[in-house]
N, C-alpha and C positions, 0 to 999 in steps of 0.2 A: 532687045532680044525678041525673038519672033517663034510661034509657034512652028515645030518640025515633028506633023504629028508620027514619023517613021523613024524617028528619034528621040529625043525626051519622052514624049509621053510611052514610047513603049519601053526604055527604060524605063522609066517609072513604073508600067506594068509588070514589068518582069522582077521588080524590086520588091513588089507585092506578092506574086509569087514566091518569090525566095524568103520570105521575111518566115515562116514557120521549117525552113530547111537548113539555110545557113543566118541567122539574124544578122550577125556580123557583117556580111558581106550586102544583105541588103540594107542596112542599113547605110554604109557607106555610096552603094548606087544612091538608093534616095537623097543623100547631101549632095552630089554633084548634082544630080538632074536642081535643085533647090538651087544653088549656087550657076547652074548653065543657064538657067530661063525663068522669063517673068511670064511664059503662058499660064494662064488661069487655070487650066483643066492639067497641065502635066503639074502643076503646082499641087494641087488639093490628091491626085494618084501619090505625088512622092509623100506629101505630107503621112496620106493614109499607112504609106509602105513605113513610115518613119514609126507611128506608134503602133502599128503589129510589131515590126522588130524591137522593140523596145520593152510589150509585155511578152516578148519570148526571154528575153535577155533579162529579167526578174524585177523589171523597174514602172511599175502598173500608174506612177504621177507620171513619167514621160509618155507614157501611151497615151493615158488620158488628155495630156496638155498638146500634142500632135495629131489625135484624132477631133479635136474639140479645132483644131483650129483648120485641121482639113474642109469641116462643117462649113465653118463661117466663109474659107472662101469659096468653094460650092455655090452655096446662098447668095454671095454678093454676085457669083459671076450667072448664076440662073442656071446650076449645072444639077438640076431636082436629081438624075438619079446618081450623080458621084455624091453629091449628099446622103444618098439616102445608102449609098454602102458604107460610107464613113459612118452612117449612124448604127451600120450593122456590126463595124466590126467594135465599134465603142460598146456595142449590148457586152460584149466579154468581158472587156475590160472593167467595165461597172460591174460586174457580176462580180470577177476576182477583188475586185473593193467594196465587197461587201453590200451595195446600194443595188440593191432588186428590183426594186421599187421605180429606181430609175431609167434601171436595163428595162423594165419591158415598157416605158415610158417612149422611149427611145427605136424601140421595136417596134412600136403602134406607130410611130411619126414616120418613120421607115419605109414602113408594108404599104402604102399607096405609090411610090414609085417605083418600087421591084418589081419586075416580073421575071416570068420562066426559073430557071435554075437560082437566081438570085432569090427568087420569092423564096424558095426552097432551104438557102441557104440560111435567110433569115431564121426560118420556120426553125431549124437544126439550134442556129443562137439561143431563139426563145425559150424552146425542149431543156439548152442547157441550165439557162436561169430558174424554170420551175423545176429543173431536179435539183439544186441550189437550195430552192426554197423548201425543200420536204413533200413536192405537187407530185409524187413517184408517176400516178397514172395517168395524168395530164401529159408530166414529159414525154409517157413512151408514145403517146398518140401524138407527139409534136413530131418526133426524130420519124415515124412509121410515115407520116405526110411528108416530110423533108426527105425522108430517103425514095418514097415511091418520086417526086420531082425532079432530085436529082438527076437519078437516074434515065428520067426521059432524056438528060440534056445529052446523056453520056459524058459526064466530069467524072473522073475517077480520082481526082483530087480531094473534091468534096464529099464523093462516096464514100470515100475513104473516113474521110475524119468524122463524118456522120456516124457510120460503124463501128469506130472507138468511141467514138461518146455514148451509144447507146450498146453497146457492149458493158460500160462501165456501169450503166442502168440498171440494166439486167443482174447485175451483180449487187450492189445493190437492193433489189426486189428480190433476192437467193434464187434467183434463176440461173445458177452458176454453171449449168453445163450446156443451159442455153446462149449462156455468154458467151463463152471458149468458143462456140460455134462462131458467134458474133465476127468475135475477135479474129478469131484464127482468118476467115473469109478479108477481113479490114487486111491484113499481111497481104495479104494475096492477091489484096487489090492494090497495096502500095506499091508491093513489089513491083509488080507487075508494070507498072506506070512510075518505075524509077524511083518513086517517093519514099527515100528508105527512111527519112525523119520520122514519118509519119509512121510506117512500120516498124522503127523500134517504138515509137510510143504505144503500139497498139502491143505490142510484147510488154511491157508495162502492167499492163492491164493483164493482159492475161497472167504477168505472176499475181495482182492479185488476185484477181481470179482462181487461179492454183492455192493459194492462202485462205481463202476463205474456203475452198473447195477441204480445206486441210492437209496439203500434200507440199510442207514447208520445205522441204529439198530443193523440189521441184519450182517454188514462188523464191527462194534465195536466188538459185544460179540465175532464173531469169532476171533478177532486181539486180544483181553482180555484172549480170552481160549486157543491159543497158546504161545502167549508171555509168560503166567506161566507153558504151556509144554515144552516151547525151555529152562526154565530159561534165561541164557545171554549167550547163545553159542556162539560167535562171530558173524561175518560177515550176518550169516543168519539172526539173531535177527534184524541187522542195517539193514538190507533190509525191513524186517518185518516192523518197525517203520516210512520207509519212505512212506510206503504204509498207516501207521496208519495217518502220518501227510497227506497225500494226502487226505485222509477220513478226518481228522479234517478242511482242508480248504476245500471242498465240503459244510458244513456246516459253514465256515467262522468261526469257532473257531481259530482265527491266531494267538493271545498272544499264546496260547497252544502249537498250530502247529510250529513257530519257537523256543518254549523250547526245544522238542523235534527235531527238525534238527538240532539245536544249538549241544547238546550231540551225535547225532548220527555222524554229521560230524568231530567231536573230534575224533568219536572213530574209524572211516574209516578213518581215515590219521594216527592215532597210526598204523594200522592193516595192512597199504600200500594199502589200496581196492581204487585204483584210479579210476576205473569206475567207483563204486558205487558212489565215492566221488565228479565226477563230475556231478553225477546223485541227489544227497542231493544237492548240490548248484544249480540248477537247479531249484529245489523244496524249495529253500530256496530263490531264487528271486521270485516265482511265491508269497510265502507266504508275502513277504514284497510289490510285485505290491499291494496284498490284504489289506496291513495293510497303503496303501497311502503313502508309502515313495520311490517315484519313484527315486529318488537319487538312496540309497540301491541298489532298483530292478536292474538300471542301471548296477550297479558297478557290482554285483553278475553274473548278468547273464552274461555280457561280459565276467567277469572272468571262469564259468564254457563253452559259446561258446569256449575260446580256450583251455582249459580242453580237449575238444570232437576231437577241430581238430586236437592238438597235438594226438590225439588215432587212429585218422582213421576214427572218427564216425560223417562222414559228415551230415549224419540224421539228428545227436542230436545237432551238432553245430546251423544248421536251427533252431531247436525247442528253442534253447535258444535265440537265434539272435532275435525269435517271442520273447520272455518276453520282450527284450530290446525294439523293437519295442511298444509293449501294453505299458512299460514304460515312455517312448518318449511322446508317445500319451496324456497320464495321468499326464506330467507334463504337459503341454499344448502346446507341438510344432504342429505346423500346418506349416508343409516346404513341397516345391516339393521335395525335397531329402529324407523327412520322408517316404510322400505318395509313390516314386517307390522302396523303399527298404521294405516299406510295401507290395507295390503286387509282388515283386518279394519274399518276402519270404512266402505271401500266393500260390504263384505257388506249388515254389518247396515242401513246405508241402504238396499239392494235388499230385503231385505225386509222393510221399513217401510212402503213403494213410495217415498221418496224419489227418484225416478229421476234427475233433475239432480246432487243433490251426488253420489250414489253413481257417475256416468260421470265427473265431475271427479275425487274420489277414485280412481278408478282410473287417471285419466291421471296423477298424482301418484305414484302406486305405479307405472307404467310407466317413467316417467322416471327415477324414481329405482332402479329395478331395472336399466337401460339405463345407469347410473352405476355401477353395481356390475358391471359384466358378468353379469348374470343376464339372459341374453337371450331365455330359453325364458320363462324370468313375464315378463317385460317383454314379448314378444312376445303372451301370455297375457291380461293387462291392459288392453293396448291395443287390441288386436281388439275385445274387449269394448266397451272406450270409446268406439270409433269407431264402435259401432252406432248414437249417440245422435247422429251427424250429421245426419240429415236431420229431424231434429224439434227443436223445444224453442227456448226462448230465444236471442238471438243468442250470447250468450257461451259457451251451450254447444256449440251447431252448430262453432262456430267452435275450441272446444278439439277437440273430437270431429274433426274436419278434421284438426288436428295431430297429434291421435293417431295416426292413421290414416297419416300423412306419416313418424312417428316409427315405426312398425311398417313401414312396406314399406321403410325406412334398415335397419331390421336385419335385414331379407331382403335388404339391397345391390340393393333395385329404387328407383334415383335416380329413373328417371324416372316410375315410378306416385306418389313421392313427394312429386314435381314439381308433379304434377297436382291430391294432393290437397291440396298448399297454395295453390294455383291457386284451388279449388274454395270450399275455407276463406274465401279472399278475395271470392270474388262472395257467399258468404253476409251477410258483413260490407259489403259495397257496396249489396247490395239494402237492407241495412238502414238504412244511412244515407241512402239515395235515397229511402226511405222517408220522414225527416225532412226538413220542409220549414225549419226554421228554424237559421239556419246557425252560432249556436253550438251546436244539441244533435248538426248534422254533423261539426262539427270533433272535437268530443269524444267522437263513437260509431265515429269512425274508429280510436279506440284500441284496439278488441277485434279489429283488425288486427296490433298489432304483434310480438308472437311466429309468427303466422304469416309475414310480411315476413322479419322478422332470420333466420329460417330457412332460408326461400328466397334471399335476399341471402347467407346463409354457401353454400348448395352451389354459388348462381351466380361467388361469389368462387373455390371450389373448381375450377372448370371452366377457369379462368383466360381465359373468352370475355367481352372487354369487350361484347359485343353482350347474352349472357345478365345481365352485371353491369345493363346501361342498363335492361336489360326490367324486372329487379325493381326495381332502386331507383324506377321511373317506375310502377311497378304500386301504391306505396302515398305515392305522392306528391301534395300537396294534392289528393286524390281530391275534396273539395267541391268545390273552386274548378273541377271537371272537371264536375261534375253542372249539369242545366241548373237556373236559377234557379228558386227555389221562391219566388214573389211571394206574399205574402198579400192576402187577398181585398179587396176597398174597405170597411173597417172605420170608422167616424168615431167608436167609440168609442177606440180607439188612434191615430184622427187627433189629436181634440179632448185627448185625454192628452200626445202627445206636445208639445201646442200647448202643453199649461202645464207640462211639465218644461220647455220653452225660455226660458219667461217666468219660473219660479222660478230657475232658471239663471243668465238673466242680471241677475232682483233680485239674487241672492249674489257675481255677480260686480263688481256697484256695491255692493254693503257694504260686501265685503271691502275694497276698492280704500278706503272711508271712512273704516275700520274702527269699525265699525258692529257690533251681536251678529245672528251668523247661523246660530247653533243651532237655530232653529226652521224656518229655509229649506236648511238643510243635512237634517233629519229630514222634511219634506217630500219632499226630493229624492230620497234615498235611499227613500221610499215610494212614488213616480210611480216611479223605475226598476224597482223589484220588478216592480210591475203590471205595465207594459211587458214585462219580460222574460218575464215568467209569459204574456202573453195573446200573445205573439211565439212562444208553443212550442207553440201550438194550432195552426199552418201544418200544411199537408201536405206531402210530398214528390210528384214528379211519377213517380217509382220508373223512371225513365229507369235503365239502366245509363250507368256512365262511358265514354267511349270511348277504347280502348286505342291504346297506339304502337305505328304504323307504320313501321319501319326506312328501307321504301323512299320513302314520304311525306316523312320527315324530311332523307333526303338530300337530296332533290329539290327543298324548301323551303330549306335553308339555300344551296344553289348555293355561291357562293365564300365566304360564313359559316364561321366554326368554333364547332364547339358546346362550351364547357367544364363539363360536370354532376361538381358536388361531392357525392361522399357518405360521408357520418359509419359510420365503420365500427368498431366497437368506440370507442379512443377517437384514431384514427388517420382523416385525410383522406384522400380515397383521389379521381382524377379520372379519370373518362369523355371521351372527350375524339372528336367525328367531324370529319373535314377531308377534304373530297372522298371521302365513301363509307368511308371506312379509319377503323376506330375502334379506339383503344388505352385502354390501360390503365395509370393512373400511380401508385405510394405517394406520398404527400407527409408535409407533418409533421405534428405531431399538433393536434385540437382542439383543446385548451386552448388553446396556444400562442397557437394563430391569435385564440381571442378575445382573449386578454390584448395582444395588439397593436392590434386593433379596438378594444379599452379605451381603448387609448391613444390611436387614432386620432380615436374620438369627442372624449375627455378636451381634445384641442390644440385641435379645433374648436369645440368648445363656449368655450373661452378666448377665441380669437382671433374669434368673432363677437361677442362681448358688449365688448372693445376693453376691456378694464378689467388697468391696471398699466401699466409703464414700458414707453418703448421697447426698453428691453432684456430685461425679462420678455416680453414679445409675442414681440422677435427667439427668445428661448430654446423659444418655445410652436413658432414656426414649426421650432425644427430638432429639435424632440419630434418634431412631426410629420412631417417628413420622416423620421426615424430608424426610428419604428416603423411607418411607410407602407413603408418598406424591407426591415426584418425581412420583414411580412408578403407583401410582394412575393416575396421568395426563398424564402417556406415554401411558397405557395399556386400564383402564375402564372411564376416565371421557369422552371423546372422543364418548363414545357408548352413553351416560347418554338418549340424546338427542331419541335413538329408543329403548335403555331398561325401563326407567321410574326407577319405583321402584317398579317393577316386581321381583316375585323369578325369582332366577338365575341359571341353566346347564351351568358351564364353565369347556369347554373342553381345557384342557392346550398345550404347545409344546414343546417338550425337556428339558430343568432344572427345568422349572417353577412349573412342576409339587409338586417339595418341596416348592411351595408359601406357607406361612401360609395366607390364602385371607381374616381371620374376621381381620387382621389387616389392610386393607385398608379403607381409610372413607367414600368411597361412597357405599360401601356393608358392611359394619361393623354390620349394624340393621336388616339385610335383611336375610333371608332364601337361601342359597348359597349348592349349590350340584356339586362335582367335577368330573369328569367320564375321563377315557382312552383317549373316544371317545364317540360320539352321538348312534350309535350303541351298543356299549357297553350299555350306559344309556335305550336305547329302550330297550335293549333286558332285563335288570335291571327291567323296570319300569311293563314289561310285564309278568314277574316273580311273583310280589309283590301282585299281585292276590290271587296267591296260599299260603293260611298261611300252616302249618304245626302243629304238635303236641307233636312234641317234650318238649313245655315248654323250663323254663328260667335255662341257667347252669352260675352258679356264679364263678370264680376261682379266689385264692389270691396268686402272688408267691412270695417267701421268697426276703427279705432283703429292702420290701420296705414298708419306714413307714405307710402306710396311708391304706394299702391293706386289710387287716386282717378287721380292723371298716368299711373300704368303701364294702366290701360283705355279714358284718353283717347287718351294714346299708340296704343294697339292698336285703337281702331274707327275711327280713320280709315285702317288698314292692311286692315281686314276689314269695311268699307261694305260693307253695309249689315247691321252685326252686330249684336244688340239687345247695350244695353248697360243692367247694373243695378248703380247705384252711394248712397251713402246711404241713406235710408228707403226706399229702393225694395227696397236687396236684403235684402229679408226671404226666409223658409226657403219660404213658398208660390211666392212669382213664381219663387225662383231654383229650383225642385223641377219647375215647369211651363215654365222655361226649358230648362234641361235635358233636359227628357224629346225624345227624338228629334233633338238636337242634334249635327251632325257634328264641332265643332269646340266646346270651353268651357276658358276660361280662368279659373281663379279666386286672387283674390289677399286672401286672408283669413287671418288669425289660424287656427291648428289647434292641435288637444290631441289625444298620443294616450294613455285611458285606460287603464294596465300593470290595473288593477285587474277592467276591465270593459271592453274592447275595440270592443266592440259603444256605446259611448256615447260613443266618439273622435268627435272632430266637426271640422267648420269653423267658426269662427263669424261671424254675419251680423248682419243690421239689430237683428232680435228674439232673438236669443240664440243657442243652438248648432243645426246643419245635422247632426243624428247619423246613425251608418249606418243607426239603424232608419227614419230619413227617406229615406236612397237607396233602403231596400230597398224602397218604395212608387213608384220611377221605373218606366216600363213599359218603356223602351227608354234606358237610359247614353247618356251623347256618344259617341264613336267612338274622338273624340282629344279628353282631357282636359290642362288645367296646372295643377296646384295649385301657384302663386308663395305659399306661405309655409313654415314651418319645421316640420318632426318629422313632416310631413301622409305620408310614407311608412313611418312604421314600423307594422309589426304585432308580436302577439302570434302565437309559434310552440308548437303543438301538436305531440305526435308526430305522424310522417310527415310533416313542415313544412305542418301546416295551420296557413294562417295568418287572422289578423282583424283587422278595422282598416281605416280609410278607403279607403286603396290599393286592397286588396286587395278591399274591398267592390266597387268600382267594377268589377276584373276580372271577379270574378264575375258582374257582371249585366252583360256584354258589352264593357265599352270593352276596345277595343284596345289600344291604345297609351295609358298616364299616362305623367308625367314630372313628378317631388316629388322633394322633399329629405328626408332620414333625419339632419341634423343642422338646428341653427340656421347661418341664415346671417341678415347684415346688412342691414336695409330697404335702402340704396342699392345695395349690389354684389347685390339680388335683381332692381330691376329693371335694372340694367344687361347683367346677364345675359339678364333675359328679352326686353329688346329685340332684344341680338342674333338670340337665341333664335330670337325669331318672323321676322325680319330673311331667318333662313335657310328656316325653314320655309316663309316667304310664296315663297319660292326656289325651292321644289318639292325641297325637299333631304329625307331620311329625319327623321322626330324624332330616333333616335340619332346618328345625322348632322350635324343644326342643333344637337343638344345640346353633343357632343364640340366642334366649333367654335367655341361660344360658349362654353362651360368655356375653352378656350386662350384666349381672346382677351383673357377677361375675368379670368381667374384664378382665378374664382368657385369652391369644390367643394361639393358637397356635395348635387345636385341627381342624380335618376338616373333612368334610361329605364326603364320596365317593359312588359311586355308583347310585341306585333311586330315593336318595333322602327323 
């Protein structure tokens, strides 16, 4: 076979070309030109073409073993500069396998045969190896001579990917808006030159870019709109995902964030990507510091610091040495050998430019120097630290805060202290007001919670119930505070939702058949992703929350008494305001109280399913009495003495929130209103002003007995109500029922999901009514009834954010709910709710008609939320 240089070797050119555009397909050119011809020089081009495509396509030993051997035939045939690109494009490949040392080995052997654009391109290789190795301001003086070379040749190929790589630099060095600049120009050059590979990859960058900038909306949807343009290209995709899991713990989504490093680092140790891979483990100890298991974080990070030094990449070895360090910390060591391994790895971070871990490192060395009594370094460390608050990431603004709080405590200035955990907290509130989508709020309120528990210790310190009410209400469901972040009229997330409802309820008649529903369950589970995923593109409305009012509060509750429980270490501790005078109570401890609520749920869940003897039921009922007793004397007898037998505002803390509270005997008779938060309730009771005119929407949803009579029953009490019962109430009527409704009663079947919160539903004609369905109402009922079972419990986050039907409904304005947190019985449901409504049509308060028709009927298990 004979050399046809206007044929093989320019396939083979063009196979190089394509190999970072389509791999696949260059890949396959490069076999035939291998397989058409024994020329020397198209042989060592296909070969080259064969390992680019091969570390695009996530398999970094194939690359290596087909650039290594493009080399050699190079060499044998005297072809000095196809060699010497083969040795350029092999500098990558060694880099992503972790050997630095070897990539610029390879880059010096190189750089005597390149000239013009190629020398250029080189130069770009090298730039990426010392940002590899932690060399920040070496690389960008590599990429600025690579891109002015380029550019003379006029390659917009290589212009291109030069300006994603040092876009990603820049980012990097927090030069993040210089980046976007970068980047967005790299588009625009691919574009422009058809290279739209290369410009999704340069969108890549810019979500993180947008992530690091902290605007996680905006870094999702772009991490969503590339990952379905890459498909599963190899290598690049798993880069791609580690950037997504760094955006998901930004927002403290960490269950999420280690699913996904869990699979990406599978697939970078199949692929041989040893840099990346010590780069995922990395990011897979910071996700376990997150998720409090400092063990893990321990082991991980150690294991990826010597990952780094085994590579060369002394940088990143520090960067993990910091996890271990935050680790340390966070189990509770307080050693002089922590503290100077702590300020010696915040040094050498500062001069890396690391600037983020290096201020975390030092708040780390300040705390722990403030443990030892070294209060001159501790004081030393933390000034320092606290310079990084007004900049940077919210997690770090927000330690920088506490540092700062931590140093004017050891100048014994409380009250500058005060202020800057004060301060701390609007950083962390903007930033969650920032996110419109209200699981990534519930979850980003967590870079809250050491500044709260800090503030909450010197306000217990003060022994001023007024200063205790202020903080524990300062990080209290601060979502459910924000104004509703509504997503835009989307019918691709309509039309979505429309067929999780309908695979839904195919699975829920399978099951029921027992039918195989492995394929409608994997369905399922992929409409929910989506959803969830294009649910985090929302914006925030960056409203601040609105703070309590002492004097507001008094003046709203009138003859009310307020009972606010808060978790204080592992002790209950109760706020307590009656006529302007607010005290301050110890009670027993957490645990306690839930293991009585155990038991309290445990009796009801018995006694509504009717199942065993008359005398196992009688035994269920004096369970229940028994530990509805204990708990009564841990939690409310204790208060009796400055509530009286006042209605009651109790504001609950962490579990307790699934109290059923008409089961306890000292409020069993009484008018009882449950709320978030006292805030919450203010801004409830401030509401309840304004009626509306929507009138009464009735709805009944299939399979439960009592539904159908209990909304016949009820519209001829509220004529002229619209009422939707069978095929009528499907999730559209009853969605556009509801919208602007001052009065909705609904009596359906509920779930609430512990696993996923946000997909708790009602269920209706066509399948489930989820909260991703409420959050599309423009205006909630007023006053809602959900007559069926569990339709009140949420899932509680720190700071008691919670999620879940109920609390969804808060959220987007209703007033007043009134649901159940256990099962109760189709007959004793609506016999209750007739009462119910009986009183209500009365002009009597919801908590009011509620309390009434609980005595009357005997029913429990049903509870007010909201004004009251």
């Amino acid at each position: 076979m004979g050399e046809d240089l206007s044929g093989q070797l320019a396939a083979a050119e063009h196979a190089v070309n394509l190999a970072s555009v389509d791999p696949e397909r260059a890949r396959a050119e490069a076999e035939a030109v291998l397989a058409a011809t024994d020329a020397p020089e198209s042989l060592v081009v296909a070969s080259r073409a064969l390992g680019l495509a091969y570390r695009e396509l996530g398999d970094a030993d194939a690359a290596d073993q087909y650039l290594r051997k493009a080399i050699r035939r190079a060499e044998a045939a005297g072809l000095d500069r196809r060699a010497g690109e083969a040795r350029m494009s092999l500098v990558g490949v060694l880099a992503d396998r972790g050997d630095l040392a070897a990539a610029l080995a390879e880059a010096d052997a190189a750089a005597p045969v390149l000239r013009g654009a190629d020398a250029g391109r080189l130069l770009a290789q090298r730039a990426l190896v010392l940002g590899r190795a932690g060399r920040l301001d070496d690389a960008l003086a590599s990429y600025r001579e690579a891109l002015r070379q380029v550019r003379q040749e006029r390659d917009p190929r290589f212009e291109a990917g030069i300006l994603n790589n040092l876009g990603t630099l820049q980012v990097y060095r927090g030069e993040v808006r210089l980046a976007e600049a970068t980047l967005r120009r790299c588009v625009e050059v691919a574009s422009r030159a058809g290279l739209n590979h290369l410009a999704t990859l340069a969108r890549a960058n810019l979500a993180f870019a947008a992530m690091r900038r902290g605007d996680i909306p905006r870094a999702l949807a772009l991490f969503d709109e590339v990952e379905n343009a890459l498909d599963t290209t190899g290598g690049r995709v798993a880069s791609i995902r580690l950037d997504r899991a760094e955006a998901l713990l930004t927002v403290r989504l960490v269950g999420e964030a280690r699913t996904v490093l869990a699979s990406t680092i599978e697939s970078l140790k199949a692929g041989g990507f040893a840099a990346d891979l010590a780069e995922a483990r990395l990011m897979l100890a910071r996700a376990e510091l997150q998720d409090e298991d400092s063990e893990a974080a321990t082991r991980t990070a150690v294991a990826a610091r010597d990952d780094f030094a085994r590579q060369g990449r002394v940088g990143w070895a520090v960067l993990a040495e910091y996890i271990a360090v935050q680790a340390r910390a966070d189990s509770g060591e307080r050693s002089e050998q922590l503290l100077l391994v702590a300020q010696r790895v915040a040094g050498e971070l500062a001069r890396r430019g690391w600037a983020v871990p290096a201020a975390h490192s030092r708040i780390v060395a300040g705390r722990v120097a403030v443990a030892l009594g070294r209060l001159t370094v501790a004081e030393r460390e933390l000034a320092e630290a606290g310079s990084a608050r007004n900049s940077g990431p919210v997690g770090l603004r927000a330690s920088a805060w506490e540092a700062t709080a931590l140093h004017r405590l050891a100048q014994h200035d409380r009250r500058g202290a005060r202020a800057a955990l004060v301060a701390g907290l609007r950083v962390v509130e903007e930033h969650t007001a920032s996110l419109g989508c209200t699981e990534l709020r519930v979850h980003a309120a967590e870079w809250g919670q050491d500044l709260a528990s800090l503030g909450l210790y010197l306000a217990f310190q003060s022994r001023r119930p007024r200063a205790v009410l202020a903080w524990a209400e300062r990080w209290r469901a601060g979502a459910l505070r924000l104004a509703p972040a509504r997503p835009p009229h989307d019918p691709w997330l309509a039309e979505t939702l429309a067929e999780l409802r309908g695979v839904v309820d195919e699975l829920t008649k399978a099951a029921a058949e027992g039918a195989e529903t492995r394929a409608l369950r994997t369905t399922q589970v992929r409409l929910e992703r989506e959803v969830r995923q294009r649910s985090r593109h929302t914006r925030g409305a960056r409203h601040q929350p609105s703070r309590l009012s002492v004097r507001e509060l008094v003046e709203a509750l009138g003859e009310r008494a307020l009972i606010e429980l808060i978790r204080y270490d592992e002790t209950l501790v109760a706020v307590t305001a009656v006529e302007g005078r607010f005290r301050l109570w110890p009670l027993g401890g957490y645990d306690d109280a839930l293991r009585a609520m155990g038991a309290m749920r445990f009796f009801l869940h018995r006694l509504a399913r009717r199942h065993g003897t008359a005398a196992s039921l009688e035994a269920a009922r004096k369970g229940l009495r028994h530990a509805a007793d204990q708990l009564d004397a841990d939690v409310l007898r204790p208060l009796r003495g400055a509530v009286g037998d006042r209605e009651l505002v109790i504001v609950p803390t962490g579990r307790l929130h699934a109290l059923p509270w008409s089961a306890l005997p000292s409020i069993a008779d009484r008018p009882v209103t449950i709320a978030p938060s006292a805030q919450v309730w203010l801004n409830a009771t401030g509401a309840t002003r304004r009626r509306r005119n929507g009138g009464a929407v009735l709805i009944a949803g299939p399979g439960l007995d009592h539904a159908d009579a209990e909304v016949t029953a009820l519209h001829a009490r509220y004529e002229p109500a619209v009422a939707l019962t069978g095929e009528e109430a499907s999730a559209d009527a009853v969605r556009t029922a509801l919208d602007g409704a001052d009065l909705a009663h609904i009596a359906a079947h509920g779930r609430f999901r512990t696993d996923n919160p946000l997909f708790s539903f009602l269920y209706l004609a066509d399948g489930p009514f989820m909260v991703y369905d409420l959050e599309r109402l423009a205006s909630a009922p007023r006053q809602l009834v959900l007559s069926a079972c569990d339709t009140a419990l949420s899932a509680v986050r720190p700071g008691d954010e919670l999620t879940g039907v109920a609390s969804a409904f808060l959220s987007l304005g209703t007033e007043t709910l009134v649901a159940s947190v256990t099962p109760v019985h189709d007959d004793e449901t609506r016999e209750l709710m007739v009462a119910f409504h009986d009183r209500l049509a009365a002009d009597l308060s919801p908590a009011r008609a509620l309390a009434e028709a609980t005595r009357t009927s005997g029913v429990l298990g049903f509870v007010c939320f909201g004004a009251g």
